[in-house]
N, C-alpha and C positions, 0 to 999 in steps of 0.2 A: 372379767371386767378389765384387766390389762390388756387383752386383744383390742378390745373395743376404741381403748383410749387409741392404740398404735393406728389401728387404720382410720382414726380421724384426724392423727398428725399427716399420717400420708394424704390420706384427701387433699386437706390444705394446702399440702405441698406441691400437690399436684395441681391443682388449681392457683397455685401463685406462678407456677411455673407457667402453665397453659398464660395468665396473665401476661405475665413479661415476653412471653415468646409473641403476642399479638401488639404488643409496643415498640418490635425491633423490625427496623427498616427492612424491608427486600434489597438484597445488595447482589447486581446481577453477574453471570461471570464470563469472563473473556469469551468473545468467541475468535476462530468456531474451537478452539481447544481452550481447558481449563485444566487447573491442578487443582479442583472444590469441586464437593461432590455437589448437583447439579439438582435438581427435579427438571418436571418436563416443561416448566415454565421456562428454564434458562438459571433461577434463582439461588443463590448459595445456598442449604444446607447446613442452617444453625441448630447446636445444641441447647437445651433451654437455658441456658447460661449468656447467649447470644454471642458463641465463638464458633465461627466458622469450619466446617470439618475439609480438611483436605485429603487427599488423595496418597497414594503413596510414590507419583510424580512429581510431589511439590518439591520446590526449590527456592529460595529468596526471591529469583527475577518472576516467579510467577504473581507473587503477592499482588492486591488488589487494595483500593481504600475502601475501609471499612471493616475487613479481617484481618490485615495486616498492615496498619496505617504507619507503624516508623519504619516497615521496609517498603512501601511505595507512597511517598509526598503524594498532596494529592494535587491534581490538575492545573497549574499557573489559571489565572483567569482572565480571559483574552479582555485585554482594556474597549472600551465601546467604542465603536466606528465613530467617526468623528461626522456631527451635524451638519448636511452642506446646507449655507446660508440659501436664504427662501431667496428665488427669484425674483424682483422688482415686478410689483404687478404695472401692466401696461396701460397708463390713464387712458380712457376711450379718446376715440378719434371725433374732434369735434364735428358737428352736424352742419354741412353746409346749408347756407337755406337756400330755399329752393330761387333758382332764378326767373326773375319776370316776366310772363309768356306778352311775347311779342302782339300787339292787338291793331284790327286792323283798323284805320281812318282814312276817313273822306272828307273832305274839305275844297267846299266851294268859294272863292273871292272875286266881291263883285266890283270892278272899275268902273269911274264913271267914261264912257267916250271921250268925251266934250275934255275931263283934264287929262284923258292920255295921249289926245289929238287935236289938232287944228280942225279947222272948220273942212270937210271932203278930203281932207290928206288920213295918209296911214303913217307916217313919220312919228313915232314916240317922242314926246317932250320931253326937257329935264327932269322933270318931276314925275312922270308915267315910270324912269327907270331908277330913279330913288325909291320907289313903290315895289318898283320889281327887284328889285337887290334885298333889300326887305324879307320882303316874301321868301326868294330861296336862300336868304342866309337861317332862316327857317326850318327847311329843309335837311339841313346835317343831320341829323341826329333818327333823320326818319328811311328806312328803308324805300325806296322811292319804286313805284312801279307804272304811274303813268302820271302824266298832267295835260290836260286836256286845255286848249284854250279857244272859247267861242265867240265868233263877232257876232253883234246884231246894232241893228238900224230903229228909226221910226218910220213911219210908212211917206214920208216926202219922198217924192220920186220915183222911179218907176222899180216895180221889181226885182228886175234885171239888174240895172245900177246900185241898188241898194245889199241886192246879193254880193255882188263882186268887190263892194268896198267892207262888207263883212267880213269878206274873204282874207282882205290885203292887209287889214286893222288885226285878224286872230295871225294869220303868219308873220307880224312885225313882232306881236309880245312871243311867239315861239321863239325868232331867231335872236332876239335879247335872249331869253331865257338858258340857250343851248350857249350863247356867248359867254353865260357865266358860271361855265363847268357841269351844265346840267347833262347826261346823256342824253343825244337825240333820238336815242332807239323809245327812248320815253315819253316823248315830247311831240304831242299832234294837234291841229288846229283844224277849224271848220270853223262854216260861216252859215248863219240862220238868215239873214238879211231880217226882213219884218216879219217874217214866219213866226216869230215868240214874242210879242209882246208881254210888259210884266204891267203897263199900266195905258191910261186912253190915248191915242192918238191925238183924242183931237184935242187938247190942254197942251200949252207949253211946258207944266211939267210934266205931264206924262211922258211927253215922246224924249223930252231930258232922262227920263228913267228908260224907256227903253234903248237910247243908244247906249251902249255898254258891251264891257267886255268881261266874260265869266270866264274865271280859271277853277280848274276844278285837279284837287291831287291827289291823287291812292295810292296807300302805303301802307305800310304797317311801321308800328312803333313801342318802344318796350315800355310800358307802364309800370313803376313802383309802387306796390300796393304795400 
């Protein structure tokens, strides 16, 4: 009966023992040399007491924390790198908007003859070039690429006559027009004579409507939409 009791004090003891040895840290050892005996983990070699077994090369400077913590202080603790401040994030680049695509126009202006001329004269009047100043101050703002200007008649007289002062009536309003900064590489005249009528000959006001002089201008122009 006293055997019995001894080997179930030992049990216990060994099993408190087995306990506390699974509750003590792994404390690893120097490498590649150590004075603590080793397993092939690298790990000290505790008694179930949890003291460290050494070797019989131990010496104070081999001490380690953990088995020997008042002869080796353990590690300083490196202070934390310091936060570098976040970089300013970079507000977006605003959005141009988009620019007005240039659009193209045509534009006819119709004169009367009769107030841009005397009676068979090609001679511009005062008021024919107050008309015309008008018009191309107009013009700035438009990329220019031609202006046409066309004489016509009523059918009084012959032809031939009525051609030729068509003729002399569209080259007067060109050579105003070129006088007031316009280029003349842009700038052309022609003459219909009776060839185009817009209304009857035979009415005094119609052939009033057909003497005239038609300017006509193409360009392009930037529209804001």
């Amino acid at each position: 009966m006293k055997l019995l009791v001894n080997l179930a004090i030992a049990a216990t003891a060994v099993a408190a023992f087995s306990a506390s040895a699974q509750t003590i840290t792994d404390i690893k050892a120097n490498s590649p040399y150590s004075a603590y005996v080793q397993d092939a983990r690298g790990v000290i070699v505790r008694d179930p007491f949890g003291l460290c077994w050494r070797t019989g090369y131990y010496t104070p400077a081999d001490a380690v924390p953990g088995c020997d913590a008042p002869l080796a202080p353990p590690k300083p603790v490196e202070p934390p790198k310091p936060v570098e401040p976040a970089k300013p994030v970079e507000p977006p680049k605003p959005v141009e908007p988009p620019k007005p695509v240039p659009q193209v126009t045509s534009e006819k202006v119709t004169f009367a003859a009769d107030a841009f001329f005397d009676f068979d004269k090609a001679i511009l009047k005062p008021e024919a070039k107050v008309k015309l100043d008008d018009m191309t101050s107009k013009l700035k703002d438009m990329n220019l690429e031609v202006i046409i200007a066309t004489g016509h008649t009523d059918s009084v007289g012959t032809d031939e006559y009525n051609q030729k002062l068509s003729i002399r009536r569209a080259e007067a309003v060109k050579a105003y027009i070129i006088s007031r900064g316009i280029d003349a590489k842009r700038v052309f005249s022609e003459g219909k004579g009776e060839k185009q009528p817009v209304a009857d000959n035979k009415t005094k006001d119609g052939r009033a409507q057909n003497r005239r002089v038609v300017i006509e201008v193409v360009g392009t122009r930037s529209v804001t939409k």
